[in-house]
TORNU-253450 format. One record per residue (C-alpha): residue in three letters; z, y, x. Coordinates in steps of 0.1 Angstrom, whole numbers, plus 5000, padded with zeros to 4 digits. Last residue first. Layout:
N
ALAZYX
...
//
This chain:
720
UNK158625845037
UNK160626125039
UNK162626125011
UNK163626504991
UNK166626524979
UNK168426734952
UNK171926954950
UNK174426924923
UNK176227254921
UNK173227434935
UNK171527544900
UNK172927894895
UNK172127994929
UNK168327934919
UNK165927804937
UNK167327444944
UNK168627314976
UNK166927054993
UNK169326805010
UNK167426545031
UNK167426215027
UNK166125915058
UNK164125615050
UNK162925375026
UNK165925185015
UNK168825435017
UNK166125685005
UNK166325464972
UNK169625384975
UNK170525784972
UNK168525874951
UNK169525574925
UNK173525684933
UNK172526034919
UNK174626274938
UNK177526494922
UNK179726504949
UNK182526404922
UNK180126144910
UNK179525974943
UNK182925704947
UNK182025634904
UNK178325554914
UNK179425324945
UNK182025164927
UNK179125104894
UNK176724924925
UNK179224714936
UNK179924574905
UNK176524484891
UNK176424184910
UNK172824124922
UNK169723934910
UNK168724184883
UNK169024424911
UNK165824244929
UNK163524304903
UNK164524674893
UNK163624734932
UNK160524574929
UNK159824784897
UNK160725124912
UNK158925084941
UNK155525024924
UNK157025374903
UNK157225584937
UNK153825524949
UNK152625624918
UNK154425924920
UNK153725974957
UNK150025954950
UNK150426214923
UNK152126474942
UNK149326454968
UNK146926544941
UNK148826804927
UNK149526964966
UNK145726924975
UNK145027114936
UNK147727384950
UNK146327404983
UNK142927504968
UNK144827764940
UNK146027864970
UNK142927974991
UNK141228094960
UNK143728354953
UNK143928464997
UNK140128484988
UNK140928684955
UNK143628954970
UNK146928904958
UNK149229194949
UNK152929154949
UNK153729364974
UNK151629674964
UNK153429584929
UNK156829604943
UNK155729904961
UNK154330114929
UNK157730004910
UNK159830124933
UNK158130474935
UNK158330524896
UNK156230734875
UNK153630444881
UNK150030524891
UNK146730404871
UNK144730124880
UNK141730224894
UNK142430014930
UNK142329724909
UNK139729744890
UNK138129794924
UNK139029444935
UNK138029264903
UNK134429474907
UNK134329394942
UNK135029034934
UNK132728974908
UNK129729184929
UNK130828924960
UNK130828604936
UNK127728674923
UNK125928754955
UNK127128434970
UNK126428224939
UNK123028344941
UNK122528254977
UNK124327904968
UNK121427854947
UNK118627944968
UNK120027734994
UNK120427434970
UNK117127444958
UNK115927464992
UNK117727175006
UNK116526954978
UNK113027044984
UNK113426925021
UNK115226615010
UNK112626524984
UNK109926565017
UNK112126385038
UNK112426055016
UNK115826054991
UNK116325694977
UNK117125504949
UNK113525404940
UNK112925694909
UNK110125814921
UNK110726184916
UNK114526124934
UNK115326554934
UNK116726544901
UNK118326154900
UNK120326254931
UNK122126584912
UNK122826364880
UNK124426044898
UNK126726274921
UNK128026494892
UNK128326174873
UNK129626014897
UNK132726224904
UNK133026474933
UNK136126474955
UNK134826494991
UNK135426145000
UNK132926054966
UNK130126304978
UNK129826055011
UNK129925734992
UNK127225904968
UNK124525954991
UNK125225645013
UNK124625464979
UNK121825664968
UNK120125614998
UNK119025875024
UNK115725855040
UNK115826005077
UNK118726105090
UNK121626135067
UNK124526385074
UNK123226665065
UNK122426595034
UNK126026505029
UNK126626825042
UNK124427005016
UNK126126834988
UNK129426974995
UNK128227285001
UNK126327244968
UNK130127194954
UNK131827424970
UNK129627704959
UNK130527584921
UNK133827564929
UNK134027964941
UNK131628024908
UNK134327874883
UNK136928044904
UNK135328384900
UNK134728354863
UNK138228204861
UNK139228524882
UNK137228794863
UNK138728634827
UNK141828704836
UNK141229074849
UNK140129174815
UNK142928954803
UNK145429214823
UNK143329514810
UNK144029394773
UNK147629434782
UNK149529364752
UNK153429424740
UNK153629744760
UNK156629804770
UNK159230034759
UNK161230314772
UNK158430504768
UNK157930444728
UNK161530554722
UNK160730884744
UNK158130924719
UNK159130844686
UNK161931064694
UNK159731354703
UNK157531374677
UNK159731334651
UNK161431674666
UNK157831804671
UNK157531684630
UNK160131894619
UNK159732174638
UNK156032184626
UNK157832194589
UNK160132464598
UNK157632634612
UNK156032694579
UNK158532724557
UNK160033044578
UNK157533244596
UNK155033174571
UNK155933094541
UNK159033354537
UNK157933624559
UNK154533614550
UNK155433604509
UNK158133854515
UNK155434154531
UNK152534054505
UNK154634074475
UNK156434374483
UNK153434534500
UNK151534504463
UNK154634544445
UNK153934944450
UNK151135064454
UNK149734794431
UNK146034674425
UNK144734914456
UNK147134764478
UNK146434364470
UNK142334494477
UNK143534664510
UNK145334334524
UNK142334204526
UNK143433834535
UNK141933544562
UNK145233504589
UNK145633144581
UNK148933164557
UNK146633444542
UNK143433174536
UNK146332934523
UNK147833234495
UNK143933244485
UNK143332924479
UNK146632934454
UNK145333254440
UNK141933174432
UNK143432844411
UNK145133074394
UNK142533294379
UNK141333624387
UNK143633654423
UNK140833674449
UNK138433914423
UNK141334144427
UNK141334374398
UNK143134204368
UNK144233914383
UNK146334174410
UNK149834124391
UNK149733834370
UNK148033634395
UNK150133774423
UNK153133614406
UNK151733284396
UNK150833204434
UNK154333334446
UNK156033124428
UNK153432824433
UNK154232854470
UNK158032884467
UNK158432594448
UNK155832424466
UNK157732494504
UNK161032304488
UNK159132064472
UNK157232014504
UNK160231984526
UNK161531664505
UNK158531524513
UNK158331604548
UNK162131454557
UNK160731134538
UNK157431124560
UNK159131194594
UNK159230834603
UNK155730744587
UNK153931054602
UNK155631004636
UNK154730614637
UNK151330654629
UNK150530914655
UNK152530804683
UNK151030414673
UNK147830474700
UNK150230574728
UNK152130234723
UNK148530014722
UNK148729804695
UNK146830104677
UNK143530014688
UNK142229794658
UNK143529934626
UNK142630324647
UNK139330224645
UNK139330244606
UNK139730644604
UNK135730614620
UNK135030434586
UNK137130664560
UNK134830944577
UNK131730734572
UNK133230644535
UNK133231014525
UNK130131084536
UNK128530794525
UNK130030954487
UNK128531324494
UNK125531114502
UNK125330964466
UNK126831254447
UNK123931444465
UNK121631194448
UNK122931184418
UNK122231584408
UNK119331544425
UNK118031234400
UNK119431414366
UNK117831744384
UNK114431594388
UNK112431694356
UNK109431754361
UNK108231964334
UNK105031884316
UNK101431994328
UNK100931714350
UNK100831444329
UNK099631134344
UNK100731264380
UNK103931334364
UNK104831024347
UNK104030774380
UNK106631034398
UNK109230954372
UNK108530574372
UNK109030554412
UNK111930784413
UNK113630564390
UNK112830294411
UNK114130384443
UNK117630564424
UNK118530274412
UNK118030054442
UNK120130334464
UNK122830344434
UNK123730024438
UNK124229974478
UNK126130324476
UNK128130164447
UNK128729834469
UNK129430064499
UNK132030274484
UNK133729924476
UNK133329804510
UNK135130144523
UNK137830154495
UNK138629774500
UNK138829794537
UNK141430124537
UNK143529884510
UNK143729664538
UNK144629934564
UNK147230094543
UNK149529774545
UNK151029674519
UNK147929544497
UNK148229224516
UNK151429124507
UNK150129044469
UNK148628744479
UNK148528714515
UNK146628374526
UNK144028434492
UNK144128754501
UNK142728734538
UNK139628484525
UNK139028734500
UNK138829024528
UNK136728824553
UNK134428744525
UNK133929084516
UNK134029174549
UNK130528954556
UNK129029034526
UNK129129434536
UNK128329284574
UNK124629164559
UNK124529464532
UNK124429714562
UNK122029474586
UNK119429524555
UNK120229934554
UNK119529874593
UNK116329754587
UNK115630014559
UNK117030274585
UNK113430094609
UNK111430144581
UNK112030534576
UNK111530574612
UNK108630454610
UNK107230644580
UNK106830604544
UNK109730474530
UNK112730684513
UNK111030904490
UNK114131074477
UNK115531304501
UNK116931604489
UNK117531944489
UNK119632094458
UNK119632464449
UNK121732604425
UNK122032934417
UNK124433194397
UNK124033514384
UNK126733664361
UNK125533924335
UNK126934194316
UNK128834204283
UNK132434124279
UNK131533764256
UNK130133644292
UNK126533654298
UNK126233324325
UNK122733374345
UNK121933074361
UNK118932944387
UNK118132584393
UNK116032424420
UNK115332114428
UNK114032084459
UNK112231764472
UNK111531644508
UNK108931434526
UNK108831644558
UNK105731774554
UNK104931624518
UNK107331924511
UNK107831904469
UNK109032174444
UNK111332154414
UNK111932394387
UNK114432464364
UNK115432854351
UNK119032844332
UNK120133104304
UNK123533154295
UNK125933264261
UNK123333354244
UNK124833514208
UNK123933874218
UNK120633814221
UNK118033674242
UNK114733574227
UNK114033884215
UNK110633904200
UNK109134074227
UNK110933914254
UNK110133604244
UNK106133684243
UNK106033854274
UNK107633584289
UNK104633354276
UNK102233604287
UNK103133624321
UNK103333234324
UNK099733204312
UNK098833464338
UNK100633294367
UNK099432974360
UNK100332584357
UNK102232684325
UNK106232764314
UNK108332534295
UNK110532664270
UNK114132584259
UNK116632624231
UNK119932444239
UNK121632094247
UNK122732004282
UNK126432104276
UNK127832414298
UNK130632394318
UNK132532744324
UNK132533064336
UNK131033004372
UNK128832744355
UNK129132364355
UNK126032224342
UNK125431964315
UNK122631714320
UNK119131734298
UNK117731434286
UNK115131604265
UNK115931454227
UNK120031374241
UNK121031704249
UNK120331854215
UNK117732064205
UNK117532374189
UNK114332554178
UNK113132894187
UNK111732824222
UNK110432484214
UNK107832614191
UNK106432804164
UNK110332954150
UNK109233274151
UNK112633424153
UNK115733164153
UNK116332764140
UNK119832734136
UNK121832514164
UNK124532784180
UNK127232604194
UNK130432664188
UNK131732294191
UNK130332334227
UNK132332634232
UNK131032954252
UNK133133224245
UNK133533434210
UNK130333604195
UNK131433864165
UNK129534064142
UNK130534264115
UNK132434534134
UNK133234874121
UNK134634754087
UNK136734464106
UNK138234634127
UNK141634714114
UNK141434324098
UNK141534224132
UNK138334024139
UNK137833664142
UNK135833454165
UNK132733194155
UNK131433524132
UNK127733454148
UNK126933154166
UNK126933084204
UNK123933044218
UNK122632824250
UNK119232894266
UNK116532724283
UNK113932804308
UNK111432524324
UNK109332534353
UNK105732344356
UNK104832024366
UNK106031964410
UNK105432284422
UNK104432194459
UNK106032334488
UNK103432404523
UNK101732704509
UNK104432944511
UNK104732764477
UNK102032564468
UNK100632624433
UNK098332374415
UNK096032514393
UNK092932444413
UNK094032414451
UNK091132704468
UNK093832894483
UNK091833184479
UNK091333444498
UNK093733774490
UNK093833854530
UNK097733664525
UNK096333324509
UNK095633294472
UNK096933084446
UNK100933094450
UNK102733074417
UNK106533044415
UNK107633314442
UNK105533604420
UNK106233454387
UNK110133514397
UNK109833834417
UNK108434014390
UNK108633874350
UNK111833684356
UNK113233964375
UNK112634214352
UNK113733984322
UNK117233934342
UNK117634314346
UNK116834384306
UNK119734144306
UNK122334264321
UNK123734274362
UNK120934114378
UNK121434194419
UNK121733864433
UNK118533744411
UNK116334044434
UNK115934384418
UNK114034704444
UNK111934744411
UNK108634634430
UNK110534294431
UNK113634194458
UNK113533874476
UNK117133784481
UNK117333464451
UNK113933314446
UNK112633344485
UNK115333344505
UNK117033054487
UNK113732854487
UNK113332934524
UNK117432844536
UNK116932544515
UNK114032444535
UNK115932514564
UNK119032324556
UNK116732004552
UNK114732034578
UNK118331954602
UNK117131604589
UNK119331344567
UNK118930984561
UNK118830874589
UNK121931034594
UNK123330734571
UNK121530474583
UNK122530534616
UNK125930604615
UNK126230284590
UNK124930054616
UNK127030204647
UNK130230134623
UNK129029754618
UNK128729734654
UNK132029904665
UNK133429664634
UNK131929324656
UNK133029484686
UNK136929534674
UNK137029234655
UNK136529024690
UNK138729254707
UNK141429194681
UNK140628814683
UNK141428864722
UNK144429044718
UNK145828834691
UNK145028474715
UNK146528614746
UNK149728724722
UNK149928364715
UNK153328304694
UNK152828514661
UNK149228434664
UNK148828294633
UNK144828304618
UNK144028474589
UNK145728814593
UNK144528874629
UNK141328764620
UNK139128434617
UNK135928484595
UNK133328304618
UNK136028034631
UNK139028054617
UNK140628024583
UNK144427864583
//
């Protein structure tokens, strides 16, 4: 059995004290509310509403801003348009030198977008080719068509050496020579290999280096996509955006524009606030040690029983999330370090960020995830409560009745899914590929559908399909599975009113007030106490007089012998006027306090209370109106009670000094007469010892007992 720092509910055994389970639930309750008040800081700290803005600018400005030519990136639809755009609006949003009267910015070769945004190096194009003759041609064809491109593949791969073959451009490399990453493309996913050029620190030398590829036909029919990388930086708000635009050429012709733009956070420390989410990133790895030692020391006790319940697997997820976020974080701190320290050294050379962008949203889509796993956890510690375990205990009653629902409602929904991809695939941008159709069947199940586009595909199967598939999935499968669950629903709940709630955390609330208040009550009682006996000297007061007095009224030396050696400065045994006086005012000021604390306790027990919620029931409200104590009538009994212990006591040993003188003379008797005066009381069923002791001292009563079931042999009570 573990307790102390690390004791839990699953640690310690508290089948038998539900007082104890509560308050150990409380106690992991705050201690999780703090840990889950840690990561919500840390983790929005990490974020700033600047972010969406500055990707709301960059996306304005390199994908809807529209050249001379009326063309933005949205628009490109071959690839003359995608040299247009690269030429125009792209060398025109890249490099900012002079202000908006034509002045210049006066920054050298450095360009600052919208003249807050850094270009961090310079920007980087690269192509992927497919080679020639990697598909085949029907023999029928053959004559007319001698060259043949099929769809991107990586084992397809174009990797000759092409056109003027003087640089970079014209010369394959593969993924691993300039770390590049592989992208995933509307199409397809794309290696990180590829022909590539890096542009320069100007506009003009830029110009003439597109002029150059386009001239000697750098795209052909063999490139499969072309990707544009660049990254900026916001010293404003300490952000980077690394941004990536695509245009896929599928083996149909055209063009496909894509875009990727990823706003991030990697600079962690510079100001204040920064500092104080490193503080709380240091109190993150503090309670990350502390539940993996809770959680260890709970499997050792558990075994292989603790991975059946949800909750503890819940705890490993969450604490292993952390340890990758933990990880990552000091991976990405010095990487970001060495790559900056590159790029001011060589500033002419493409910064590439993407590798570090790409794991940094990876890293906050993952916080994400565990911040929502850690707000689920809550529910581990409330759900004692009956209205807490509706939820839980619906789900896992109904959750055979659902399953064997949802391969009914699956059947159906993949059967419809495969049948409008085979009929509208072909037109319906919705339905092109199957996953399409099976997000697009739950957008119609949620009212989001053009029915228009399914009508122009097919006159004809197109209302067929459309008209069935509502009726079937949604007025049918649909509510049959709500009804099951309200049905679940409402057992679990009239079961869950007809029972009672195992704890009441308000009741130990209240608990605590009254041993608080008590504790306080005696405390008053006791400088009371000490007060009179003040009172009651005249003069100098000795220590003996002092403590003969405090000793009638129940005190015990060492109370006594500590509150006279406190005020007695000279240490003679007695209290001079002066020592009294000070005394007296210590004491007043304390029993002031105790006043005012034991009224604000009180009101605050008395108005919990008066919050408590209404019964349903009107004989339950009056039995508790009549039950209720108030906390002087409380004190007042728990005073009598002590009197009636301490009286009880007296008697007892009063009763045993008896005892032995009468065991004493019995020795000296015949034992006869006392075994026909048993065996003449049996049938009456009195004790023959009662009944010669209050023989001997005095006069019996009969008491009868408190229960009915317990008057067949009645008790006495001896006056003495």
């Amino acid at each position: 059995m573990t307790d102390g720092l690390w004791g839990t509910t699953l640690t310690e055994n508290m089948s038998e004290n539900r007082e104890l389970f509560v308050r150990t639930t409380l106690r992991e309750l705050l201690v999780y509310l703090l840990f889950l008040l840690d990561i919500c800081l840390l983790t929005y700290g990490m974020t700033s509403s600047s972010t969406y803005y500055y990707t709301k600018a960059m996306t304005d400005l390199f994908v809807n801003t529209a050249g001379e030519s009326g063309l933005n990136f949205q628009s490109i639809s071959t690839m003359a348009d995608f040299w247009t755009y690269a030429q125009g609006p792209l060398l025109d949003g890249l490099y900012w030198t002079r202000w908006y009267n034509n002045q210049s910015l006066d920054s050298g070769d450095q360009s600052f977008i919208y003249y807050e945004n850094m270009l961090l190096g310079v920007p980087r194009m690269r192509q992927i080719k497919i080679k020639n003759n990697s598909c085949q041609v029907h023999s029928d064809f053959q004559d007319e068509i001698t060259g043949c491109f099929d769809v991107y593949n990586d084992q397809e791969e174009d990797d000759l050496s092409f056109g003027l073959i003087n640089s970079t451009a014209w010369t394959y490399h593969k993924e691993k020579e300039f770390k590049g990453s592989s992208h995933w493309g509307l199409l397809t996913t794309y290696s990180g290999s590829g022909y590539y050029q890096d542009l320069s620190q100007t506009k003009d030398e830029s110009a003439a280096i597109l002029l150059e590829l386009v001239d000697n036909l750098w795209l052909d029919r063999g490139t499969r996509v072309v990707f544009i990388d660049f990254s900026t930086y916001n010293a404003n708000i300490n952000m980077f955006c690394v941004i990536r635009l695509v245009v896929e050429f599928p083996a149909t012709g055209g063009a496909i524009p894509s875009y990727q733009i990823r706003t991030v956070k990697l600079i962690r420390y510079i100001t204040h606030w920064d500092y104080f989410v490193l503080a709380c990133e240091m109190v993150f790895c503090v309670f990350i040690l502390y539940y993996i030692v809770e959680e260890i020391l709970e499997l050792q006790i558990h075994k292989l029983s603790y991975f059946k319940s949800i909750w503890n697997i819940l705890d490993i997820v969450v604490i292993l999330l952390a340890i990758v976020a933990i990880t990552f974080n000091i991976f990405r701190t010095i990487k970001v370090d060495s790559l900056l320290g590159n790029l001011l050294q060589q500033p002419d050379t493409y910064a590439d960020f993407e590798f570090l962008a790409f794991w940094q949203m990876q890293y906050n889509n993952m916080n994400a995830v565990n911040l929502f796993f850690a707000w689920i956890k809550i529910f581990k510690y409330i759900s004692f409560n009956k209205t807490m375990t509706q939820l839980s205990s619906t789900l896992a009653r109904c959750a055979k009745d659902i399953l064997g629902f949802a391969i009914m409602f699956f059947i159906v929904f993949f059967a419809y899914a495969q049948l409008g991809y085979l009929l509208f695939g072909t037109e319906v941008e919705t339905f092109s590929t199957f996953v399409k159709c099976i997000f697009t069947q739950f957008r119609i199940i949620l009212g989001d559908f053009d029915y228009d586009a399914i009508d122009r595909a097919n006159r004809v199967l197109g209302p067929i399909y459309f008209v069935t598939y509502v009726f079937f999935v949604f007025f049918v499968l649909l509510n049959m599975f709500l009804a099951i669950i309200n049905d679940t629903y409402s057992e679990v709940k009239e079961e869950l009113s007809s029972q009672k709630d195992e704890l009441h955390i308000t009741d130990i609330i209240k608990q605590s007030y009254m041993k608080t208040f008590m504790k306080l009550k005696l405390k008053k009682e006791k400088i009371s106490n000490v007060q009179k006996a003040l009172q009651s000297g005249s003069g100098e007061i000795e220590f003996k007089d002092f403590r003969e007095t405090l000793k009638e009224m129940g005190h015990a030396d060492h109370e006594i012998a500590a509150a006279f050696s406190q005020f007695d400065h000279d240490r003679n045994d007695i209290l001079d006027e002066a020592e009294q006086e000070k005394m007296k005012t210590e004491l007043e000021e304390k029993r002031d306090a105790l006043c005012a604390e034991l009224n604000n306790l009180g009101q605050k027990y008395q108005n919990d209370l008066l919050e408590k919620p209404p019964v349903n029931s009107h004989e339950q409200t009056s039995h508790l109106n009549q039950t209720r104590v108030e906390p002087e009538e409380f004190v007042r009994l728990r005073r009598q009670v002590l009197h009636l212990e301490s009286s009880v006591a007296n008697i007892t040993s009063r009763f045993e000094f008896i005892m032995e003188n009468m065991s004493f003379h019995e020795n000296n008797k015949e034992p006869s007469g006392k075994l026909s005066a048993t065996n003449n009381q049996a049938d009456e069923g009195v004790s023959y010892d009662n009944v010669e002791l209050c023989t001997k001292r005095g006069t019996c009563a009969e008491k009868p007992s408190r229960s009915p079931a317990l008057q067949t042999t009645p008790t006495y009570d001896c006056h003495l």
